[in-house]
C-alpha angles and dihedrals in degrees: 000000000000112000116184116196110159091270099308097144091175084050092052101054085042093061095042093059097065125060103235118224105231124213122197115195115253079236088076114101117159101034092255091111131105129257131225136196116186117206136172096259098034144349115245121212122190133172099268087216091060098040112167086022099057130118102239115207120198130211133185107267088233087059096040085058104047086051086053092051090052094051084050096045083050087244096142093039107127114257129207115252 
């Protein structure tokens, strides 16, 4: 299992110790999509292809949620030039 978590080694082993619950979105048809486990401390995402070999990053669940409310406000929707 590979966690990066910008060198927090505490925050690391902590994650390690749990078995996260993984969610993939009903959107996801053909198995290509992300998955994501929240927990109380981070919130884990992982390739959903490669599953339990999958590298896992973890952000800050402050962080994770402000990136959610940008997806929802359109914020990362491509533009014309």
């Amino acid at each position: 299992m590979n966690y990066h978590d910008n060198g927090n080694e505490e925050a690391t082993e902590a994650l390690l110790e749990a078995a996260p619950q993984w969610r993939r979105s009903t959107y996801c048809a053909n198995g290509a999509c992300v998955e994501v486990a929240a927990r109380p401390d981070a919130v884990l995402v992982r390739d959903g292809k490669l599953v339990d070999d999958s590298p896992r990053l973890a952000f800050d669940p402050a962080a994770w949620r402000r990136f959610v409310d940008g997806i929802r406000a359109g914020d990362f929707e491509e533009r014309p030039c």
